[in-house]
MARDRENSE-330007 format. One record per residue: residue number from 1; x, y, z of N, C-alpha, C, O in turn; residue in one letter. Coordinates in steps of 0.001 Angstrom, whole numbers, plus 500000, padded with zeros to 6 digits. Last residue first. Example, Ala and Ser with C-alpha at 12.3 -4.5 7.8 and 13.67 -1.06 7.14 Angstrom:
! residues 2
[2, [512850, 497750, 507080], [513670, 498940, 507140], [512900, 500030, 507870], [513409, 501138, 508039], S] [1, [513190, 494310, 507800], [512300, 495500, 507800], [513200, 496700, 507800], [514236, 496681, 508465], A] 
***
This chain:
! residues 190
[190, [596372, 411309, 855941], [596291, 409722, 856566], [595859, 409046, 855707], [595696, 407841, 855894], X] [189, [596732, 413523, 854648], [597061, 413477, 855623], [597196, 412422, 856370], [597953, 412395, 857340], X] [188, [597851, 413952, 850927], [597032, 413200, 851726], [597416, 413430, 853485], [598635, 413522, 853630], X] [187, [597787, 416509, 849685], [598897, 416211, 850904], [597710, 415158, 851220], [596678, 415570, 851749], X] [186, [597828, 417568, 845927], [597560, 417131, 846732], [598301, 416498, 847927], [599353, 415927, 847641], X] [185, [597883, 419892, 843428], [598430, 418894, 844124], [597706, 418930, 845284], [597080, 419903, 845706], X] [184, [597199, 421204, 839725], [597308, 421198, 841319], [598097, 420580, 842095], [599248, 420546, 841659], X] [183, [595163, 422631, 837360], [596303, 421418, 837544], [596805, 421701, 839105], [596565, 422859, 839448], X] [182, [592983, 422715, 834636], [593314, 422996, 835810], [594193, 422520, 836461], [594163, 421344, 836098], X] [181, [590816, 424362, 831981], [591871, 423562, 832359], [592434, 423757, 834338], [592242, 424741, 835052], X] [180, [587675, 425204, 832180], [588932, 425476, 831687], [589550, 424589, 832312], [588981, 423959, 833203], X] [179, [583994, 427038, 832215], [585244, 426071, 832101], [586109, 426364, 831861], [586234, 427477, 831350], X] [178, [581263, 428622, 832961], [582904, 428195, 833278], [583224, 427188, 832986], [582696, 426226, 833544], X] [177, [578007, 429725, 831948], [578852, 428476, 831992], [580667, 428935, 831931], [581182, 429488, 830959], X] [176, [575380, 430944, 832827], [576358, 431382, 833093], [577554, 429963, 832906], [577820, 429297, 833906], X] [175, [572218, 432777, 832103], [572660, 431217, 831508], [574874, 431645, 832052], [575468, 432586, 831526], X] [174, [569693, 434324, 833559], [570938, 434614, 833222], [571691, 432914, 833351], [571698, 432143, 834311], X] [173, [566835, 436072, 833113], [567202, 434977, 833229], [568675, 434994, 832666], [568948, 435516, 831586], X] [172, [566217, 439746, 833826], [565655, 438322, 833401], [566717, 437264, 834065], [567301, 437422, 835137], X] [171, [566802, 441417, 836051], [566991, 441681, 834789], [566518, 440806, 833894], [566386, 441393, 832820], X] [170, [567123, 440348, 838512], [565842, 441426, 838409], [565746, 441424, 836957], [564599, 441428, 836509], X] [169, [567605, 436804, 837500], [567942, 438216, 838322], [566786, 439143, 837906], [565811, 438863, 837207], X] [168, [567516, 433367, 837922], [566822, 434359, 837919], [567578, 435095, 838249], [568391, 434762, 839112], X] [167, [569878, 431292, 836419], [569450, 431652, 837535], [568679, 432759, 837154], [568996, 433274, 836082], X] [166, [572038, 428210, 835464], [570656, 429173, 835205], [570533, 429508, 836058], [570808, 428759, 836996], X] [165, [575064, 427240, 834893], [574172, 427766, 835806], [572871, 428545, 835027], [572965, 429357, 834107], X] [164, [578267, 425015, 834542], [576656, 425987, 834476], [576089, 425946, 834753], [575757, 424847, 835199], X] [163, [581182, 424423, 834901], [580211, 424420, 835523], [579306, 425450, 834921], [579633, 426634, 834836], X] [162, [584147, 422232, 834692], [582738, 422455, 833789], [581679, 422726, 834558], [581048, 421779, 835028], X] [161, [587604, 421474, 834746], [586634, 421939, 834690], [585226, 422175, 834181], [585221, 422342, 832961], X] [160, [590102, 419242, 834003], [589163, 420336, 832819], [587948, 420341, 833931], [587310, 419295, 834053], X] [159, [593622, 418642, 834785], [592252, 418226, 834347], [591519, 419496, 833970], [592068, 420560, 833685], X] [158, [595721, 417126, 837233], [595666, 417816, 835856], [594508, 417711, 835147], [594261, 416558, 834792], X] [157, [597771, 416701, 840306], [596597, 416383, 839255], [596799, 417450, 837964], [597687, 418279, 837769], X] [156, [599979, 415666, 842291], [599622, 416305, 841550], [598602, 415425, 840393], [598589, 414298, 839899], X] [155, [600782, 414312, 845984], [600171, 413834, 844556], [599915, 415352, 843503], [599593, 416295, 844226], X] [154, [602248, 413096, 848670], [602316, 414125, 847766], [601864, 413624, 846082], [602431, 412863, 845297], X] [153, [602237, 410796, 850248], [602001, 412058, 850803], [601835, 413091, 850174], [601358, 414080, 850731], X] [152, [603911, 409024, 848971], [602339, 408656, 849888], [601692, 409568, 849834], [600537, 409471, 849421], X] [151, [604816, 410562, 846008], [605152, 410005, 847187], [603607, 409470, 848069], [602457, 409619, 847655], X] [150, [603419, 411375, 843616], [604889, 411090, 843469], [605307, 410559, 844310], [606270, 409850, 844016], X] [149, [600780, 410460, 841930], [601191, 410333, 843321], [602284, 409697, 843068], [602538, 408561, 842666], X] [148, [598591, 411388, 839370], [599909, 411264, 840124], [600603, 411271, 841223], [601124, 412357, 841478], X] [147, [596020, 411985, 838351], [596425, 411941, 839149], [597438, 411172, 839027], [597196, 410088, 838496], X] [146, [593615, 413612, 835605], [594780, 412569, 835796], [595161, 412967, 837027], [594893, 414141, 837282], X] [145, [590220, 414176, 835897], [591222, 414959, 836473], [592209, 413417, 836179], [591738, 412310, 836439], X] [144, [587080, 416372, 835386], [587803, 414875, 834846], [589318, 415843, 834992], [589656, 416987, 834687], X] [143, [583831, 417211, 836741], [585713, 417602, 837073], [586014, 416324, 836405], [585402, 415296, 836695], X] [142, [581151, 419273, 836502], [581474, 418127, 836225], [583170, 418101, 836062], [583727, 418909, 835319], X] [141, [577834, 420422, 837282], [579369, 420636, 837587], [579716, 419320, 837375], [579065, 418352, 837769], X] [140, [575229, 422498, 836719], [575521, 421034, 836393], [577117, 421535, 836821], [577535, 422689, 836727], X] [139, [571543, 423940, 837811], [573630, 423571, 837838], [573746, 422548, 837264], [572867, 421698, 837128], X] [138, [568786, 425597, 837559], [569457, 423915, 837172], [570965, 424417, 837420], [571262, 425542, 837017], X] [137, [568112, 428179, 839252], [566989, 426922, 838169], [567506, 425513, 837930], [566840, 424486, 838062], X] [136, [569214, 428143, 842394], [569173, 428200, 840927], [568361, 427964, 840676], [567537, 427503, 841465], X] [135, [567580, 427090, 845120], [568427, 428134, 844457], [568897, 428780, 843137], [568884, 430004, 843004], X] [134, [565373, 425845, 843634], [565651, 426085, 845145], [566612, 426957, 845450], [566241, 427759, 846306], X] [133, [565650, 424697, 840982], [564950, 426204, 841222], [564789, 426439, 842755], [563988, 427317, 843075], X] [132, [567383, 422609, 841147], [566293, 422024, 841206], [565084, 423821, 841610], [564075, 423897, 842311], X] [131, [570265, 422637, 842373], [569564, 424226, 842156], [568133, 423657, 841998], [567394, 424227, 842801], X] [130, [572613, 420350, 840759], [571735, 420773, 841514], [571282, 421824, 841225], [571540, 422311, 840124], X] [129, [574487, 417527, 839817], [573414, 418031, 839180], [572256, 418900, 840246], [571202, 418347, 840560], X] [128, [577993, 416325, 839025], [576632, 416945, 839808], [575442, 417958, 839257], [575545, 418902, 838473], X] [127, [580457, 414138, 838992], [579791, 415193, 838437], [578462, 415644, 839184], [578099, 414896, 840091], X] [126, [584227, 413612, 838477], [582858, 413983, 838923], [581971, 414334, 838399], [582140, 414898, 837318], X] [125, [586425, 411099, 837604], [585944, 412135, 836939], [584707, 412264, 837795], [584045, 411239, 837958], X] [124, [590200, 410127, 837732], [588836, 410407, 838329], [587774, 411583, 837522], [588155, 412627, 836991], X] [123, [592651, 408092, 837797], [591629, 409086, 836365], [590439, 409099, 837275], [589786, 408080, 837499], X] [122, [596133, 407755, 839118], [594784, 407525, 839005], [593529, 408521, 838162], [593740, 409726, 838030], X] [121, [599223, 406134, 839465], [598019, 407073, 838197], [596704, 406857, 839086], [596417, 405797, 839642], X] [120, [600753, 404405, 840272], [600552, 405583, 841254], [599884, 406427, 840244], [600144, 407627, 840340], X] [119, [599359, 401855, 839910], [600937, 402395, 839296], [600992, 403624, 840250], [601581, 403288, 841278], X] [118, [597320, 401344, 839915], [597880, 400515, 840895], [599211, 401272, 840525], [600167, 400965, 841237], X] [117, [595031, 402611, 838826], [595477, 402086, 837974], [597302, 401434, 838688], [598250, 401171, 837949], X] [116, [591707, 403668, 839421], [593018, 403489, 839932], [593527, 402753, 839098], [592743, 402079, 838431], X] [115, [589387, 405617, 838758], [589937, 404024, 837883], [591322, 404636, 838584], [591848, 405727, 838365], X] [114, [586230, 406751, 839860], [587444, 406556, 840386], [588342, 405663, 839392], [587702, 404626, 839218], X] [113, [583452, 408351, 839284], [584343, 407342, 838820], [585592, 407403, 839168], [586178, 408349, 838642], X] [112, [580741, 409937, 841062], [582271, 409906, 841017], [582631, 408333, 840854], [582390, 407402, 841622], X] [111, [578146, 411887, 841551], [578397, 410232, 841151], [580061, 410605, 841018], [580367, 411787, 840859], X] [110, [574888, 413939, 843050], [575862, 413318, 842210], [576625, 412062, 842217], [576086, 411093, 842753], X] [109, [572970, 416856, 843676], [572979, 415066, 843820], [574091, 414688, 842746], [574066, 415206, 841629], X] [108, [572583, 419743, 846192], [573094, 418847, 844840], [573147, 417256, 845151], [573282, 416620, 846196], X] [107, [570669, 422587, 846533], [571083, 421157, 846725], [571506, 420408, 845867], [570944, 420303, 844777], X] [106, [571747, 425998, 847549], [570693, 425208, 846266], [571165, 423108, 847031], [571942, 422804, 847936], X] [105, [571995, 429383, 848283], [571848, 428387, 848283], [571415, 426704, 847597], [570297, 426748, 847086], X] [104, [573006, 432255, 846759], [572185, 431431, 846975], [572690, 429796, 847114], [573455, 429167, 846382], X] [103, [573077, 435845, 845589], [573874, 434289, 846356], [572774, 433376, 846513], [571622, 433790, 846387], X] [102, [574759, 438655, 843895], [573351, 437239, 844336], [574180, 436520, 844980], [575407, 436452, 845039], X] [101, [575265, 442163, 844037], [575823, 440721, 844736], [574321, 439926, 844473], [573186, 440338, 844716], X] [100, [575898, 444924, 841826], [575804, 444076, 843034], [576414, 442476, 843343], [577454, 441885, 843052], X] [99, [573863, 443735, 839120], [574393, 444542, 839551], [574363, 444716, 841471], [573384, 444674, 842216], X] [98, [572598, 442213, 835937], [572912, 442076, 837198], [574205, 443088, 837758], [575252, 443254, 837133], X] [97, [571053, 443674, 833968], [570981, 442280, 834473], [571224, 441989, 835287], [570369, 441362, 835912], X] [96, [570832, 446828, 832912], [571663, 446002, 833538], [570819, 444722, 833837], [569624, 444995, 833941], X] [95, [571030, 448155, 829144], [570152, 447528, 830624], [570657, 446918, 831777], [571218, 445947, 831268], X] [94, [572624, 448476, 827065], [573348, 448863, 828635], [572024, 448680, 829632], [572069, 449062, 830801], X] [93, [572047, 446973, 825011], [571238, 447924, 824911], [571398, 449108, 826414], [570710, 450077, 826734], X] [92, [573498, 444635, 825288], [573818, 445321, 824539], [573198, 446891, 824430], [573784, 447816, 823867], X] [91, [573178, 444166, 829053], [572785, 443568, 827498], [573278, 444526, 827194], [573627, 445388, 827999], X] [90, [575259, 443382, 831454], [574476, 443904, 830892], [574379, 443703, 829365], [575237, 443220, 828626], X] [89, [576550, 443243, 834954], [575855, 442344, 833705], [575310, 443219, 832982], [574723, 444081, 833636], X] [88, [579134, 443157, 838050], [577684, 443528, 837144], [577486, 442942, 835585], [578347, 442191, 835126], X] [87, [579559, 441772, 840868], [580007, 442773, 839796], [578673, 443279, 839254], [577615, 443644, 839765], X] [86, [579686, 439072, 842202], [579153, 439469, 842621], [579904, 440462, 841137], [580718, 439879, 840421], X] [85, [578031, 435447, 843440], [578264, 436113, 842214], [578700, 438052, 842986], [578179, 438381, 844052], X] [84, [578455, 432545, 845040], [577762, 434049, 845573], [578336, 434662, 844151], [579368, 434075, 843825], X] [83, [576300, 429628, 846671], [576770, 430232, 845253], [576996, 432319, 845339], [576120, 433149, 845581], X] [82, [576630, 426638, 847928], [576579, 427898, 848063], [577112, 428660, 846814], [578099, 428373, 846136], X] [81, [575406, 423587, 848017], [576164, 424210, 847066], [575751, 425877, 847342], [574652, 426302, 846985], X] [80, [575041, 420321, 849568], [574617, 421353, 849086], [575702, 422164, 848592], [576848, 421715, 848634], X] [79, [574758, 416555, 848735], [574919, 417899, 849160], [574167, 419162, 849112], [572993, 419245, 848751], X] [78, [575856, 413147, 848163], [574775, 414408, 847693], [575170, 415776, 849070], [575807, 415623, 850112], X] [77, [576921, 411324, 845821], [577512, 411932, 847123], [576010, 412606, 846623], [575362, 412649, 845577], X] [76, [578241, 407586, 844947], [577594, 408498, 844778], [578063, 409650, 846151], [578879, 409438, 847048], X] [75, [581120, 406129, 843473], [580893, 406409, 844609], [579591, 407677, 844356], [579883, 408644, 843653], X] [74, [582854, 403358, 842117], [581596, 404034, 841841], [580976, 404708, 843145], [580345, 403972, 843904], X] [73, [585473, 402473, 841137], [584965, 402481, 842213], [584181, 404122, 841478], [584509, 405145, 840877], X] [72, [588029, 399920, 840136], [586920, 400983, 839219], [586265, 400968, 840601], [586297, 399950, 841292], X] [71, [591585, 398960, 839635], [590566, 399168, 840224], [589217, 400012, 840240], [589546, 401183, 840430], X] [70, [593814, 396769, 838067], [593008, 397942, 838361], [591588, 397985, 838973], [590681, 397171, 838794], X] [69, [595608, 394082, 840148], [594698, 394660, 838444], [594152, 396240, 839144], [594131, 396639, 840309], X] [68, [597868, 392925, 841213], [597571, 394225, 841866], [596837, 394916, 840244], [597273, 395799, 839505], X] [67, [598068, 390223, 840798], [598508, 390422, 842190], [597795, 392071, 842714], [597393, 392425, 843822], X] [66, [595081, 389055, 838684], [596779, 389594, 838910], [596877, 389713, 840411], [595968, 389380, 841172], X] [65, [592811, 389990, 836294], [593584, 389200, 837678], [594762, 390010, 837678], [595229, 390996, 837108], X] [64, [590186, 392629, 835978], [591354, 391805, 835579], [591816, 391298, 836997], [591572, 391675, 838143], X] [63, [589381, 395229, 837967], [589412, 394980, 836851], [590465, 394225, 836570], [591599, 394673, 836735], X] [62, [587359, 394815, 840880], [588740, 394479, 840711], [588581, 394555, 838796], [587646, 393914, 838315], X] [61, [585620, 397588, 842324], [585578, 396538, 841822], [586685, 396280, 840875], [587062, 397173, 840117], X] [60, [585606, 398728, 845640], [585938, 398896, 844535], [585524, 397163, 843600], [585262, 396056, 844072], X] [59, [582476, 399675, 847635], [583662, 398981, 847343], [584338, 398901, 846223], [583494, 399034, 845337], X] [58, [581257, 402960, 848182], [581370, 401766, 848221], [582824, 401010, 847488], [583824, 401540, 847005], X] [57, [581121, 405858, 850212], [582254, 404768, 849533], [581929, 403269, 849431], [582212, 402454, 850309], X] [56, [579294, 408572, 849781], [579244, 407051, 850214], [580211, 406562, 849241], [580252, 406694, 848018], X] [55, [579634, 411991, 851399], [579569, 410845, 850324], [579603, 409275, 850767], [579889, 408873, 851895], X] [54, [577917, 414667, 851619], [578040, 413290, 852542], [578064, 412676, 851314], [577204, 412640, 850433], X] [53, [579948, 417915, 850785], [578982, 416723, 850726], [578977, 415565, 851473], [580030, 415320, 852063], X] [52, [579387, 421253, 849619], [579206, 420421, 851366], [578674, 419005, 850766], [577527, 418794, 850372], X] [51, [581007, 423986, 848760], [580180, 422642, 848365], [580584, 422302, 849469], [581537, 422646, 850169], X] [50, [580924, 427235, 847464], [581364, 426462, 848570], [580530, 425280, 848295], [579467, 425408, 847688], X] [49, [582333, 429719, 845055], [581461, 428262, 845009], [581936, 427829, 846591], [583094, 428021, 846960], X] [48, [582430, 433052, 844144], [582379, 432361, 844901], [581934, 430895, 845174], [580811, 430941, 845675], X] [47, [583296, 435397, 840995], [582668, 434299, 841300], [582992, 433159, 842871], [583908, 432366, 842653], X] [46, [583309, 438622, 839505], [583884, 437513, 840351], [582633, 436158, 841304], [581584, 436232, 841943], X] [45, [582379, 440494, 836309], [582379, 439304, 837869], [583184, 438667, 837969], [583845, 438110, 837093], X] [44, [581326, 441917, 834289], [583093, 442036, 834787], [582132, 441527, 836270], [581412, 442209, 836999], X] [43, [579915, 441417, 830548], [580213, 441329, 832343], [581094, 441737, 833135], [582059, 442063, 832443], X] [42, [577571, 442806, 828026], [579175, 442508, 829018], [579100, 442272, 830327], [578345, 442827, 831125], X] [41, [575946, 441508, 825611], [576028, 442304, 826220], [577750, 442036, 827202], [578690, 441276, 826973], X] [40, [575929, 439951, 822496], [574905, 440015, 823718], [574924, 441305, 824658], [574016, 442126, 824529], X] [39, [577113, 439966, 819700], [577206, 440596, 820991], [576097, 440442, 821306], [575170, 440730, 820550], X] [38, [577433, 437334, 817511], [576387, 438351, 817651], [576715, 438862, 819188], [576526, 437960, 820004], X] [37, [578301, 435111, 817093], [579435, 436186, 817010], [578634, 437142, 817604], [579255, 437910, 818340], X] [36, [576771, 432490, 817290], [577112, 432648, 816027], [577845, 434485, 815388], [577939, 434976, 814263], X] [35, [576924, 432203, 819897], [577463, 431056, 819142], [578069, 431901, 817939], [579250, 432040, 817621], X] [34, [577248, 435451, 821549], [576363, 434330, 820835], [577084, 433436, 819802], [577785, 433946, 818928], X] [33, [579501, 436921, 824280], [578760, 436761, 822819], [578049, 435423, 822424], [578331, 434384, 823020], X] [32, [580484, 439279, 826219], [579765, 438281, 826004], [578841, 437937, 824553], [577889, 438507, 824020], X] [31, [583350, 440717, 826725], [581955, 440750, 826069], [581854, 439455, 826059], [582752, 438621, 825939], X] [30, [584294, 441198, 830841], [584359, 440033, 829306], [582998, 440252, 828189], [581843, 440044, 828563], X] [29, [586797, 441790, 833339], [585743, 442651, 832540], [585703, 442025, 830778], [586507, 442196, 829863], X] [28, [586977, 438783, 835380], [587632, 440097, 834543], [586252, 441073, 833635], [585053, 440830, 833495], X] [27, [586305, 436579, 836742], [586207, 436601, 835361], [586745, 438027, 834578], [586852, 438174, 833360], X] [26, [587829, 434650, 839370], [587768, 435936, 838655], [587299, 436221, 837272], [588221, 436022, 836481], X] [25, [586767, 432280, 841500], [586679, 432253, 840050], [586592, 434294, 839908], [585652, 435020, 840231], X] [24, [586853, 430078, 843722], [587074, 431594, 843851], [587313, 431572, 842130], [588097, 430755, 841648], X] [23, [585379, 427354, 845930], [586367, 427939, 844305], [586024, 429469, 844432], [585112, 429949, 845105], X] [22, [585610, 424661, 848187], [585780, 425978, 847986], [586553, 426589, 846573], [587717, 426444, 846201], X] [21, [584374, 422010, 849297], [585201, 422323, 848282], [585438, 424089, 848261], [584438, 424191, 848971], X] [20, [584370, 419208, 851563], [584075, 420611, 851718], [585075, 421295, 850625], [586294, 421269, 850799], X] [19, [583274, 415929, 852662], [583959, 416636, 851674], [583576, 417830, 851800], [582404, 417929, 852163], X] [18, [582744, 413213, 854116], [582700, 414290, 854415], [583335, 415095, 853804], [584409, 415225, 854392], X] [17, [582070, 409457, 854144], [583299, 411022, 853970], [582125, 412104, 854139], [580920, 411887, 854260], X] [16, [581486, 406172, 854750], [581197, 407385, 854843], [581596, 408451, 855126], [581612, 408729, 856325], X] [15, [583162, 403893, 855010], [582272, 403468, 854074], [581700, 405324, 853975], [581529, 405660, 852803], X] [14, [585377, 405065, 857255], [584760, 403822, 856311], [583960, 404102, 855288], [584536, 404886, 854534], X] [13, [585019, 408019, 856865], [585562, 407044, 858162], [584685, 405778, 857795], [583492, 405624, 858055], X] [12, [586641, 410654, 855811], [586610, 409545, 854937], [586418, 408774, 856569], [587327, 408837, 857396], X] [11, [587099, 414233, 854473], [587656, 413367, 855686], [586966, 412062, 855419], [586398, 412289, 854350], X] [10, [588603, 416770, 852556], [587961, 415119, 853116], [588183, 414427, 853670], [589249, 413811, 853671], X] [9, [588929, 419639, 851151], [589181, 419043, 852294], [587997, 417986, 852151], [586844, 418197, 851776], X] [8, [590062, 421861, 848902], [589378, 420785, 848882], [589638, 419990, 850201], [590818, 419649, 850289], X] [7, [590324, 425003, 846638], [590897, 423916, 847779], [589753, 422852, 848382], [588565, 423151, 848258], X] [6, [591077, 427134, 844305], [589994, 425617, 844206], [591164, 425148, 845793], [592390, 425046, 845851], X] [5, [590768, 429734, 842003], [591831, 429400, 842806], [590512, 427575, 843607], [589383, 427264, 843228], X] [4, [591405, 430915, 838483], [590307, 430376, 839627], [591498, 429565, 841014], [592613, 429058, 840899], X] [3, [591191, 434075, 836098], [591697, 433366, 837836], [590523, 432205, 837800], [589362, 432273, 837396], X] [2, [589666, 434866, 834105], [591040, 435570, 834317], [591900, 434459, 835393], [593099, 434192, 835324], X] [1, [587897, 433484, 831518], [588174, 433431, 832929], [589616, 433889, 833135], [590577, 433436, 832512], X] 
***
Protein backbone atom coordinates (compact mmCIF):
# COMPACT_ATOMS: atom_id res chain seq x y z
CA UNK A 1 0.00 0.00 0.00
CA UNK A 2 1.44 3.33 -1.26
CA UNK A 3 -1.29 5.86 0.69
CA UNK A 4 -4.31 5.63 2.90
CA UNK A 5 -5.90 8.74 4.00
CA UNK A 6 -9.15 7.80 6.86
CA UNK A 7 -11.62 10.63 8.40
CA UNK A 8 -14.27 9.81 10.77
CA UNK A 9 -17.33 11.74 12.03
CA UNK A 10 -19.82 10.81 15.27
CA UNK A 11 -22.35 12.09 16.58
CA UNK A 12 -23.57 10.21 19.94
CA UNK A 13 -27.26 11.30 21.66
CA UNK A 14 -27.36 8.93 24.63
CA UNK A 15 -27.45 5.57 24.40
CA UNK A 16 -27.57 5.98 20.29
CA UNK A 17 -24.57 7.45 17.60
CA UNK A 18 -24.33 7.87 14.28
CA UNK A 19 -20.90 7.25 12.72
CA UNK A 20 -19.73 8.01 9.00
CA UNK A 21 -16.06 6.70 8.07
CA UNK A 22 -14.44 7.50 4.83
CA UNK A 23 -10.87 5.69 3.52
CA UNK A 24 -9.05 6.47 0.33
CA UNK A 25 -6.39 3.67 -0.05
CA UNK A 26 -3.65 4.08 -3.05
CA UNK A 27 -2.09 0.81 -3.85
CA UNK A 28 0.40 1.82 -6.62
CA UNK A 29 1.36 -0.48 -9.43
CA UNK A 30 2.05 -4.11 -7.08
CA UNK A 31 3.04 -7.93 -8.20
CA UNK A 32 0.99 -9.92 -6.55
CA UNK A 33 2.20 -13.07 -5.12
CA UNK A 34 1.40 -16.53 -3.38
CA UNK A 35 2.38 -17.46 0.22
CA UNK A 36 4.84 -19.60 -1.09
CA UNK A 37 6.63 -16.70 -3.80
CA UNK A 38 4.84 -18.06 -6.86
CA UNK A 39 3.61 -14.81 -9.05
CA UNK A 40 0.03 -14.64 -9.49
CA UNK A 41 -0.40 -11.75 -11.54
CA UNK A 42 -0.34 -7.56 -11.02
CA UNK A 43 -2.40 -4.73 -9.90
CA UNK A 44 -2.11 -0.89 -9.90
CA UNK A 45 -5.55 0.29 -7.84
CA UNK A 46 -6.89 2.77 -5.92
CA UNK A 47 -9.26 2.05 -3.36
CA UNK A 48 -12.57 4.02 -1.97
CA UNK A 49 -14.40 2.78 1.61
CA UNK A 50 -17.53 4.87 2.93
CA UNK A 51 -19.22 3.28 6.19
CA UNK A 52 -22.63 4.30 7.69
CA UNK A 53 -23.37 3.10 11.17
CA UNK A 54 -26.24 3.13 13.94
CA UNK A 55 -24.38 2.28 16.95
CA UNK A 56 -25.59 1.36 20.44
CA UNK A 57 -23.83 2.63 23.61
CA UNK A 58 -24.31 0.62 26.29
CA UNK A 59 -23.02 1.17 29.73
CA UNK A 60 -19.58 0.82 30.79
CA UNK A 61 -18.54 -1.69 33.17
CA UNK A 62 -16.32 -0.57 36.22
CA UNK A 63 -12.98 -2.68 36.33
CA UNK A 64 -11.74 -2.71 40.06
CA UNK A 65 -12.56 -0.11 43.02
CA UNK A 66 -11.30 3.05 43.53
CA UNK A 67 -12.31 6.67 42.97
CA UNK A 68 -11.59 6.41 39.11
CA UNK A 69 -10.85 2.09 38.13
CA UNK A 70 -10.93 1.38 34.51
CA UNK A 71 -13.47 1.14 32.41
CA UNK A 72 -14.55 -1.82 29.65
CA UNK A 73 -17.52 -0.89 27.33
CA UNK A 74 -18.95 -3.26 24.84
CA UNK A 75 -20.71 -1.46 22.11
CA UNK A 76 -22.33 -3.33 19.08
CA UNK A 77 -23.09 -1.20 15.59
CA UNK A 78 -24.53 -2.34 12.33
CA UNK A 79 -24.50 -0.65 8.94
CA UNK A 80 -23.65 -0.35 5.59
CA UNK A 81 -20.40 -0.19 3.57
CA UNK A 82 -19.80 1.39 0.12
CA UNK A 83 -17.00 -0.04 -1.75
CA UNK A 84 -15.51 1.50 -5.08
CA UNK A 85 -12.20 -0.13 -6.54
CA UNK A 86 -10.97 1.33 -9.47
CA UNK A 87 -7.46 0.51 -12.05
CA UNK A 88 -6.82 -2.83 -13.24
CA UNK A 89 -5.86 -6.69 -12.36
CA UNK A 90 -4.28 -9.35 -13.99
CA UNK A 91 -3.02 -12.94 -13.87
CA UNK A 92 0.26 -13.97 -14.92
CA UNK A 93 -0.91 -15.11 -18.22
CA UNK A 94 -1.97 -10.90 -18.81
CA UNK A 95 -5.81 -11.99 -18.74
CA UNK A 96 -7.37 -9.16 -17.11
CA UNK A 97 -9.53 -9.60 -13.90
CA UNK A 98 -10.31 -6.39 -13.37
CA UNK A 99 -10.35 -3.32 -15.46
CA UNK A 100 -12.08 0.00 -14.92
CA UNK A 101 -14.24 0.64 -11.91
CA UNK A 102 -16.53 -1.94 -9.35
CA UNK A 103 -18.48 -0.66 -6.60
CA UNK A 104 -20.81 -1.88 -4.49
CA UNK A 105 -22.83 -1.71 -1.85
CA UNK A 106 -23.03 -4.44 0.99
CA UNK A 107 -24.27 -4.51 4.90
CA UNK A 108 -22.29 -4.77 7.89
CA UNK A 109 -22.71 -6.17 11.53
CA UNK A 110 -20.22 -5.54 14.24
CA UNK A 111 -18.73 -4.99 18.05
CA UNK A 112 -16.26 -2.40 19.59
CA UNK A 113 -14.10 -2.88 22.87
CA UNK A 114 -13.47 0.26 24.43
CA UNK A 115 -10.81 -0.13 27.85
CA UNK A 116 -10.47 3.37 29.12
CA UNK A 117 -7.90 3.52 31.41
CA UNK A 118 -8.91 6.98 33.36
CA UNK A 119 -5.28 8.33 32.70
CA UNK A 120 -6.02 9.93 29.38
CA UNK A 121 -5.02 6.28 27.47
CA UNK A 122 -7.53 4.63 25.95
CA UNK A 123 -7.20 0.84 23.75
CA UNK A 124 -10.01 0.45 21.43
CA UNK A 125 -10.36 -2.27 19.03
CA UNK A 126 -13.22 -2.77 16.12
CA UNK A 127 -14.48 -5.07 14.06
CA UNK A 128 -16.98 -6.06 11.29
CA UNK A 129 -18.27 -8.59 9.31
CA UNK A 130 -20.23 -7.71 5.97
CA UNK A 131 -21.08 -8.23 1.96
CA UNK A 132 -23.11 -11.55 3.11
CA UNK A 133 -22.79 -11.81 -1.26
CA UNK A 134 -25.19 -8.62 -1.31
CA UNK A 135 -22.34 -6.81 -2.31
CA UNK A 136 -19.32 -8.71 -1.79
CA UNK A 137 -19.10 -12.36 -1.00
CA UNK A 138 -17.67 -11.80 2.71
CA UNK A 139 -15.59 -8.46 4.28
CA UNK A 140 -14.07 -8.54 7.41
CA UNK A 141 -12.59 -5.07 8.87
CA UNK A 142 -10.99 -4.93 12.03
CA UNK A 143 -9.05 -1.45 13.78
CA UNK A 144 -6.90 -1.96 17.23
CA UNK A 145 -5.86 1.59 18.06
CA UNK A 146 -3.79 3.24 21.50
CA UNK A 147 -5.33 6.61 22.28
CA UNK A 148 -4.00 9.63 23.92
CA UNK A 149 -5.74 12.59 24.89
CA UNK A 150 -3.27 15.42 25.32
CA UNK A 151 -6.08 17.99 26.07
CA UNK A 152 -10.19 17.66 26.20
CA UNK A 153 -10.09 18.61 22.79
CA UNK A 154 -7.13 17.07 21.23
CA UNK A 155 -6.28 13.29 21.15
CA UNK A 156 -3.77 11.23 18.93
CA UNK A 157 -4.03 7.53 18.13
CA UNK A 158 -1.78 4.76 16.82
CA UNK A 159 -2.75 1.38 15.50
CA UNK A 160 -3.02 -1.51 12.69
CA UNK A 161 -5.52 -1.74 10.20
CA UNK A 162 -7.21 -5.02 8.58
CA UNK A 163 -9.50 -5.28 5.76
CA UNK A 164 -10.56 -8.26 3.27
CA UNK A 165 -12.59 -8.80 0.68
CA UNK A 166 -14.00 -11.46 -1.69
CA UNK A 167 -15.73 -10.30 -4.64
CA UNK A 168 -16.91 -11.44 -8.06
CA UNK A 169 -15.38 -9.75 -11.39
CA UNK A 170 -15.87 -10.64 -15.09
CA UNK A 171 -12.47 -12.29 -14.62
CA UNK A 172 -13.28 -14.74 -11.73
CA UNK A 173 -13.13 -14.31 -8.07
CA UNK A 174 -10.85 -11.75 -6.55
CA UNK A 175 -9.49 -12.27 -2.64
CA UNK A 176 -8.23 -8.54 -1.79
CA UNK A 177 -6.68 -8.02 1.85
CA UNK A 178 -5.10 -4.32 3.26
CA UNK A 179 -3.37 -3.83 6.11
CA UNK A 180 -0.89 -1.62 7.87
CA UNK A 181 -0.05 0.60 10.54
CA UNK A 182 -1.77 3.91 11.19
CA UNK A 183 -1.55 6.96 13.45
CA UNK A 184 -3.68 10.24 13.61
CA UNK A 185 -5.63 12.59 15.86
CA UNK A 186 -8.56 13.49 17.00
CA UNK A 187 -10.96 17.17 17.88
CA UNK A 188 -13.59 15.93 20.06
CA UNK A 189 -16.29 18.69 19.43
CA UNK A 190 -18.52 18.19 22.65
Amino acid sequence: MELALVGEVALRLGPVGVAFRANGVSLGSQVVEADTGEKLGSVDLAAYFGRVTLDWYTPPYRLGLGKRPPLLAIWPYMGARYALFSGSGSKTDQSLMLEGKQSWGEPLFGIQFLLDLRRGWLFRVKGDVGGFSVGSEIAVWANAELQYAVTDWLNFHFGWVFYSTRFETNGGEVVLTLQGPGAGFGVPLF
